[in-house]
C-alpha positions in Angstrom: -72.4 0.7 36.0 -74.8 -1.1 33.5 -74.5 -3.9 35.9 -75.8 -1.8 38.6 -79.1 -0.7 36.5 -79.8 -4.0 35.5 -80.4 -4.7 39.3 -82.7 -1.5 40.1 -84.9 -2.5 37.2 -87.9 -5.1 37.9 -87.5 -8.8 36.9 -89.0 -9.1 33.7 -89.4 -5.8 32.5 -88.5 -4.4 28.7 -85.6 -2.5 30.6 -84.4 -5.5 31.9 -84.3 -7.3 29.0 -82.2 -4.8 27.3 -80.0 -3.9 29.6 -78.7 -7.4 29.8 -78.6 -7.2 26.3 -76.7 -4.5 26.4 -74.1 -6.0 29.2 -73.8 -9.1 26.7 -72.6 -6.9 23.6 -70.7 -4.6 25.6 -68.5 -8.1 26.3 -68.6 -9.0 23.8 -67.8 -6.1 21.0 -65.2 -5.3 23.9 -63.4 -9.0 23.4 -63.8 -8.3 19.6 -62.2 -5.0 19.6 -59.3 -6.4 22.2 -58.7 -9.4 19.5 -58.6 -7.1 16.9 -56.1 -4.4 18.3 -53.7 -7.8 19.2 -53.8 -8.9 15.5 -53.0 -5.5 14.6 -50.3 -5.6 17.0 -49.0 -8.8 15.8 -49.3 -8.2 12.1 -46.8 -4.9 12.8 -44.9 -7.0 14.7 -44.3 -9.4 11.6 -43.8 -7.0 8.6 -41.4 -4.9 11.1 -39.3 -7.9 10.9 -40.2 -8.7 7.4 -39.2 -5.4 6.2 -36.0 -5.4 7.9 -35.1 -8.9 6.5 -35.6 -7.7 3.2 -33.4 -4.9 3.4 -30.6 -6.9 4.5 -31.1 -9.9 1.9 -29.1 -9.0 -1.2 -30.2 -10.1 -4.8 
């Protein structure tokens, strides 16, 4: 949709300007947040298995 008002407004303009702006951080915060919900993922993934090797490794 942002794409879409970035074409109505004229070349040049202040509204231009920051509605590609906008576009760019949208991607950009939107990769970030994707990257960080994966690690999150990942890192439960490994103390999951962590935990459960622990509990079966007698001292």
């Amino acid at each position: 949709m942002s794409s879409f008002i970035y074409l109505l407004t004229p070349l040049g303009g202040v509204h231009s300007y920051c509605s590609l702006l906008r576009i760019g951080f949208h991607a950009i915060f939107g990769d970030l947040l994707f990257l960080k919900g994966l690690f999150s993922l990942n890192m439960f993934v490994f103390m999951l298995i962590w935990i459960f090797y622990l509990r079966n490794f007698s001292l």
